[in-house]
C-alpha positions in Angstrom: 52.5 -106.0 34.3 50.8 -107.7 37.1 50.9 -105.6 40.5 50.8 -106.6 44.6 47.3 -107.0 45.7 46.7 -103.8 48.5 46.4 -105.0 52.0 44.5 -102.2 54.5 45.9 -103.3 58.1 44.3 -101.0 61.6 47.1 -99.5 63.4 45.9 -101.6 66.2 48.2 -101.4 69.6 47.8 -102.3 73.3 46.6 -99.6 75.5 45.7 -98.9 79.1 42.8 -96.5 79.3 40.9 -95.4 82.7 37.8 -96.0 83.9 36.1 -93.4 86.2 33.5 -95.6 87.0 35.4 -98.4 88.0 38.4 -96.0 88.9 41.2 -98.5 87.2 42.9 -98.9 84.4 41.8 -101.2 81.6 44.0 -103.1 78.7 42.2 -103.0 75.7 43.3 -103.1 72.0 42.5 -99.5 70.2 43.1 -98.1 66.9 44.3 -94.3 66.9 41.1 -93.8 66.0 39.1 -95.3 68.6 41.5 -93.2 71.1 40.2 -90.1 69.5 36.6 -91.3 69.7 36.7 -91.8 73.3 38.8 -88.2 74.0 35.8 -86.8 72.2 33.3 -88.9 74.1 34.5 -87.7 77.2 36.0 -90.7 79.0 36.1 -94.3 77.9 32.6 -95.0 80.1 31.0 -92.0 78.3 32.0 -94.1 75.2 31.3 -97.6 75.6 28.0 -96.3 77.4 27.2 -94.3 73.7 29.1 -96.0 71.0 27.3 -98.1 68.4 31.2 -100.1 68.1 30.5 -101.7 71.0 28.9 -104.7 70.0 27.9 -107.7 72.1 31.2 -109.4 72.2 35.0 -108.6 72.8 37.0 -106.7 75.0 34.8 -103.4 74.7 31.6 -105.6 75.8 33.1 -107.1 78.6 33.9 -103.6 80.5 30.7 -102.0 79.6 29.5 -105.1 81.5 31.1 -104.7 84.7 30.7 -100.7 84.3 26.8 -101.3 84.1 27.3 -103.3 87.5 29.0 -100.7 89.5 26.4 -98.2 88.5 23.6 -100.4 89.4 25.4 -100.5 93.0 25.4 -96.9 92.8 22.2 -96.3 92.6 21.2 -98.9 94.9 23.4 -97.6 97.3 22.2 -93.9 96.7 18.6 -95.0 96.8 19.3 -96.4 100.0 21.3 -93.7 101.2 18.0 -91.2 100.7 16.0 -93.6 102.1 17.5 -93.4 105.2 18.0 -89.9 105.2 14.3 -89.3 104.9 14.0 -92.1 108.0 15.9 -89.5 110.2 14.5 -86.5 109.0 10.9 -88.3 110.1 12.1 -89.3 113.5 13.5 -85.2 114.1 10.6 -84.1 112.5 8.2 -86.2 115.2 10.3 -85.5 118.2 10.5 -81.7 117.8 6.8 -81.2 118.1 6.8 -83.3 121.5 9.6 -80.8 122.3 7.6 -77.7 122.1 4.5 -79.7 123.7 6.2 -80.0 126.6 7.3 -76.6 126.5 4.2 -75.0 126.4 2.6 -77.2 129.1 5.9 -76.0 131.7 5.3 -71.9 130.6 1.6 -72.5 132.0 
């Protein structure tokens, strides 16, 4: 008796999943699976950022793309941010002492 060759077939559907990062939702097509993995990754970022799946083509490639290029921005953004934080700090920093100069010289 001859029997049906076995054919193993993903339970692959169309989901929209959120990104923090890019704060919108993004189509992708996930297995079951893969939904755990990125519940248990903490996020879909956390999981494209960490997963070895995420090879350098596809759907999956393409986000982690554009979610590396928002957090560059960040941290351009925060870089600058501090940097001009420290700029004002200096300039009340170097204006109080003249202050209290001028202080002292009116008390004498």
């Amino acid at each position: 008796m001859k029997t049906t060759k076995r054919k193993f077939k993903p339970n692959v559907f169309k989901k929209r999943v959120y990104s923090e990062i890019l704060n919108e939702m993004i189509q992708f097509h996930l297995t079951t699976s893969t939904l755990r993995s990125i519940d248990k990754a903490g996020g879909l970022d956390n999981y494209l950022m960490k997963s070895r799946h995420v090879t350098n083509e596809g759907e999956g490639y393409d986000a982690k793309k554009r979610i590396m290029k928002v957090m560059k921005k960040q941290k351009k953004m925060e870089a600058l941010a501090a940097a001009e934080q420290a700029d004002e700090e200096i300039k009340q920093d170097s204006e109080a002492p003249e202050e209290g100069k001028s202080r002292k010289d009116d008390d004498k």
